[in-house]
Kinemage of the C-alpha trace (Angstrom):
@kinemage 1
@onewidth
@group {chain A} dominant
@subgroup {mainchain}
@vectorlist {calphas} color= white
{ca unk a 1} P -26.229 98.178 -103.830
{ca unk a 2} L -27.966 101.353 -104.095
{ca unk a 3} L -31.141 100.704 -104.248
{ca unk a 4} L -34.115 102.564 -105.837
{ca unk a 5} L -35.975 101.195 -102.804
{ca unk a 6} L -35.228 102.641 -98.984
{ca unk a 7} L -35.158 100.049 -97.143
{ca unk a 8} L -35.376 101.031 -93.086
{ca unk a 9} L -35.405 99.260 -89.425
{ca unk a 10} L -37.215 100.475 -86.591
{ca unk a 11} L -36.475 98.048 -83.496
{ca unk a 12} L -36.498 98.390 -79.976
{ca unk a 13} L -33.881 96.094 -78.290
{ca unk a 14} L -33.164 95.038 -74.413
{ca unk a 15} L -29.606 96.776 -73.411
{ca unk a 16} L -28.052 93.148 -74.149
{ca unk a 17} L -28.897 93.059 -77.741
{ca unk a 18} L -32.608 91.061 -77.840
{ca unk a 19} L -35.560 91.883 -79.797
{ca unk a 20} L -37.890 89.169 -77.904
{ca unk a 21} L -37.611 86.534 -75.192
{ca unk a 22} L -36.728 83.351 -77.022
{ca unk a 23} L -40.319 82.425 -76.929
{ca unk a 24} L -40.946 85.392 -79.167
{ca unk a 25} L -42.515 87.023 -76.056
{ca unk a 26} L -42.360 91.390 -75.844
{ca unk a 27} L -43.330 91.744 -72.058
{ca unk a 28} L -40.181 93.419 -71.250
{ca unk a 29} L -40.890 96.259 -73.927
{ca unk a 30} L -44.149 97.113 -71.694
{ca unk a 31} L -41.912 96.715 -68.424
{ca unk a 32} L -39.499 99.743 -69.216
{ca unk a 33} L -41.856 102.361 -69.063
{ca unk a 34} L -41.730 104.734 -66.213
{ca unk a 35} L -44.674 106.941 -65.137
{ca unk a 36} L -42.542 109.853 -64.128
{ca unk a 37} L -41.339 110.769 -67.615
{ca unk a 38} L -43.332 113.822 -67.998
{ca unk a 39} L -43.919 115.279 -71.211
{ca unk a 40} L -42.510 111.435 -73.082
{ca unk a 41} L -45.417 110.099 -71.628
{ca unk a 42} L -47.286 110.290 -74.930
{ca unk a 43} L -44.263 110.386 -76.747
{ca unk a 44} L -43.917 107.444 -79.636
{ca unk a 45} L -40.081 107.600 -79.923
{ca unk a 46} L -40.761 108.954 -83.482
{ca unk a 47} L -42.614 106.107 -84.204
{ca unk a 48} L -45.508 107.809 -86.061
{ca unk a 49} L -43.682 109.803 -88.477
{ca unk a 50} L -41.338 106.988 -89.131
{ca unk a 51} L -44.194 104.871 -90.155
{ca unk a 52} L -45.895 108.077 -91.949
{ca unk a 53} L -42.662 107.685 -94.024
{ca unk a 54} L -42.870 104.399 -95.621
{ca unk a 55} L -45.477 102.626 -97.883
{ca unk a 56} L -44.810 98.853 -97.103
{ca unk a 57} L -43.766 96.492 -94.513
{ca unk a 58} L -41.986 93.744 -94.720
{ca unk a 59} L -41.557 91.058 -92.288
{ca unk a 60} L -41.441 87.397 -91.710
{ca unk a 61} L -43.935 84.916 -90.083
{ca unk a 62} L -42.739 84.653 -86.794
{ca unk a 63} L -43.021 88.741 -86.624
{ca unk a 64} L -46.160 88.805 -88.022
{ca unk a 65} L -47.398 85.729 -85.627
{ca unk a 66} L -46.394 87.994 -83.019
{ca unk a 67} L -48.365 90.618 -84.338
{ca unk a 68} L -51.262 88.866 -84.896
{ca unk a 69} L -51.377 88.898 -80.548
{ca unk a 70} L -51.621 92.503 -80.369
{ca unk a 71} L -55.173 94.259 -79.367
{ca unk a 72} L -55.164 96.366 -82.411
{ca unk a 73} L -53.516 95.761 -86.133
{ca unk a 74} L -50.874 98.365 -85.461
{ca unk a 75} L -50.468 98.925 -89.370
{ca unk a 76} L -53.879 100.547 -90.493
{ca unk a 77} L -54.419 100.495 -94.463
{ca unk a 78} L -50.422 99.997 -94.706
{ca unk a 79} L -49.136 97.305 -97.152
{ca unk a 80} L -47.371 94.743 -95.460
{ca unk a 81} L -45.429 91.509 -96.723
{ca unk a 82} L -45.281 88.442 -94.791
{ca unk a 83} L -42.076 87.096 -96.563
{ca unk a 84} L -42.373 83.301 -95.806
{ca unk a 85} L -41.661 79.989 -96.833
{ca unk a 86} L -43.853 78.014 -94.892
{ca unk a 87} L -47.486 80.316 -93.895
{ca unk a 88} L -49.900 78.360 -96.070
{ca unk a 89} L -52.671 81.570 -96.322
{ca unk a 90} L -53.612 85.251 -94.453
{ca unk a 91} L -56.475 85.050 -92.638
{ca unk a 92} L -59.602 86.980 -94.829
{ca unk a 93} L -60.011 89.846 -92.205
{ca unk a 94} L -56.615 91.134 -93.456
{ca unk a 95} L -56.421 89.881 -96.868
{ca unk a 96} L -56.942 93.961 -98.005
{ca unk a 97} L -53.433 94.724 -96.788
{ca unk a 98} L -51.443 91.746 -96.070
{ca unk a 99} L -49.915 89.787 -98.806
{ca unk a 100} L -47.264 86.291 -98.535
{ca unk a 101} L -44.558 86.299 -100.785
{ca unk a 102} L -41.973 83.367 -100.870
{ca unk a 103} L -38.740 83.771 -101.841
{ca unk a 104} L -35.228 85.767 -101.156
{ca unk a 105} L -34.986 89.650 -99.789
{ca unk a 106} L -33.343 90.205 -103.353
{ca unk a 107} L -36.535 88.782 -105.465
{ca unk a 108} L -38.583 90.725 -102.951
{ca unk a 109} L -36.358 93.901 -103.770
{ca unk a 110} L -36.630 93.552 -107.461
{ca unk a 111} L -40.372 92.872 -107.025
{ca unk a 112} L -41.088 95.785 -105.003
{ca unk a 113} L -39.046 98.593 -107.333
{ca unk a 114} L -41.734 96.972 -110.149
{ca unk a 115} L -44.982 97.111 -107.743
{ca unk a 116} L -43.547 100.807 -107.074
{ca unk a 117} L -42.611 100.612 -103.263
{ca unk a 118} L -40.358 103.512 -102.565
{ca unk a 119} L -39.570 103.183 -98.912
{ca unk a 120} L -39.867 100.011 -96.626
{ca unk a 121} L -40.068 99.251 -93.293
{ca unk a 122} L -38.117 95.405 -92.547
{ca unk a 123} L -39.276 94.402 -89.408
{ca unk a 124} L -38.122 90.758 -87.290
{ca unk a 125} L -35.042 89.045 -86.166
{ca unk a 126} L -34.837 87.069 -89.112
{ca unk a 127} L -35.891 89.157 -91.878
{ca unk a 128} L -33.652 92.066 -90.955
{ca unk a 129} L -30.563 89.598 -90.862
{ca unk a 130} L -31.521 88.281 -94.278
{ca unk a 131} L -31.729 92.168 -95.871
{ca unk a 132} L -28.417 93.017 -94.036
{ca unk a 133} L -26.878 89.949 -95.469
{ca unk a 134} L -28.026 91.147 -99.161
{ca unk a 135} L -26.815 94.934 -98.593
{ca unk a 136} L -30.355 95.754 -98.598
{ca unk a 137} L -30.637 98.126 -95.712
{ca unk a 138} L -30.217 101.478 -96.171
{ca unk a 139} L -30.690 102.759 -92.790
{ca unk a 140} L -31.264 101.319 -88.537
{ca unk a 141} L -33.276 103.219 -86.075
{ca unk a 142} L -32.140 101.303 -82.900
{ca unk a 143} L -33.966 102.087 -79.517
{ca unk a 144} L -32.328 100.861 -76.576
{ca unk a 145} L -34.083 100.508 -73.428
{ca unk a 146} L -32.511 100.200 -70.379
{ca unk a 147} L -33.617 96.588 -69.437
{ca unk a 148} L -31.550 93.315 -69.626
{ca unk a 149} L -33.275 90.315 -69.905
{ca unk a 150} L -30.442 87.867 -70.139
{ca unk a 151} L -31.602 85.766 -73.120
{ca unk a 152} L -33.509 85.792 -76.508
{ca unk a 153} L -33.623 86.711 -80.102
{ca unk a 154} L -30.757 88.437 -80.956
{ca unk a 155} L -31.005 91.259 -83.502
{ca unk a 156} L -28.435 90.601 -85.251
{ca unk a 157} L -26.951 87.104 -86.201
{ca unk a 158} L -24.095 85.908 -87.940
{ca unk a 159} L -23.314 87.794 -91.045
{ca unk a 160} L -20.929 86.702 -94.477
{ca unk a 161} L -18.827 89.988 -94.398
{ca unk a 162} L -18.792 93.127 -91.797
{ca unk a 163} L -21.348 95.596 -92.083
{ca unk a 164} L -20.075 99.590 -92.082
{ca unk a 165} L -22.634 101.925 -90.465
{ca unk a 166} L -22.196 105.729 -89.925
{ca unk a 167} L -23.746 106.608 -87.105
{ca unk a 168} L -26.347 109.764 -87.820
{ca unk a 169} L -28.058 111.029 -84.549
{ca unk a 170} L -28.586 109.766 -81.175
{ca unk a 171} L -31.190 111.040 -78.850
{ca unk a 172} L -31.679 109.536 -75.097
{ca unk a 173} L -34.830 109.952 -73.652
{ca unk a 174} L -35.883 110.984 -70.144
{ca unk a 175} L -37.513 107.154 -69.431
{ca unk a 176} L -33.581 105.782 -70.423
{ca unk a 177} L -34.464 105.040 -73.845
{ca unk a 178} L -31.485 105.740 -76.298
{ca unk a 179} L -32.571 105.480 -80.061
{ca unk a 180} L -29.646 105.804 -82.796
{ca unk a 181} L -30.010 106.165 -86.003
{ca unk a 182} L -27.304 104.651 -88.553
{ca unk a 183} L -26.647 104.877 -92.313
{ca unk a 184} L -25.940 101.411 -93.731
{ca unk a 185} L -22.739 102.154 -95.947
{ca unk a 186} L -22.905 99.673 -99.433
């Protein structure tokens, strides 16, 4: 499609594929760390600068349910769009920076390149299916970690057509992560 918007993934998944235990549950990401990797130990996988990168997030409800567990709001003062159909209301403690939309990843598209979004972070199973499905990706940061957990929410679904990727960079880490980063070709 081409889009005036970048639209990026940054996902961790389990060596067999899974983004969360089918009870949305992330335990295993905690699990996979290893105390002897050295200098990694404060390492965020490029996390930071990745996220220094964009100016919104979008993801669905069950993502941002999830992320509603966490200690800390892991997003700061970062826009983020809980793209449902069925969350009645955000809570008032994070009205400031969290907005629901309804609708399609397309209408979202079209209403972000008017709001002036210029690079967006998808984020959840779902979500990032329903972008992929449009051709509204633009490019996957996939880190695997070396930890099969048998069952769960698959990152990727069931798709109308096949989805060309060129694959950019890979970089393996000394803890067994492997994080690859792919161009989604429209």
């Amino acid at each position: 499609m081409g889009n005036i918007i970048k639209a990026s993934v940054f996902i961790a998944v389990s060596l067999d594929g899974f983004i969360a235990r089918e009870n949305g549950e992330l335990d295993w990401l905690n699990g996979s760390e290893n105390e002897t990797i050295g200098s990694e130990i404060n390492d965020d996988f490029g996390y930071k600068k990745f996220i220094d990168s964009i100016d919104t997030i979008v993801m669905g409800r069950n993502t941002f349910q999830s992320v509603l567990t966490f200690q800390n709001w892991p997003y700061g003062s970062k826009k983020v769009i809980v793209l449902s159909n069925t969350l009645e209301a955000i809570s008032d403690n994070l009205a400031l920076t969290v907005e629901l939309r309804r609708g399609s990843a397309k209408e979202l598209i079209i209403r972000l390149q008017k709001e002036g979004a210029k690079h967006i972070y998808v984020d959840g199973g779902k979500t990032i299916q329903a972008f992929l499905n449009e051709g509204l990706i633009d490019e996957l940061i996939i880190t695997r970690l070396p930890v099969i957990i048998g069952k769960g929410i698959s990152l990727f679904g069931e798709f109308d057509k096949d989805i060309k990727l060129k694959h950019l960079e890979t970089t393996s880490f000394l803890n067994g992560f492997v994080q690859s980063k792919y161009q989604v070709l429209h």
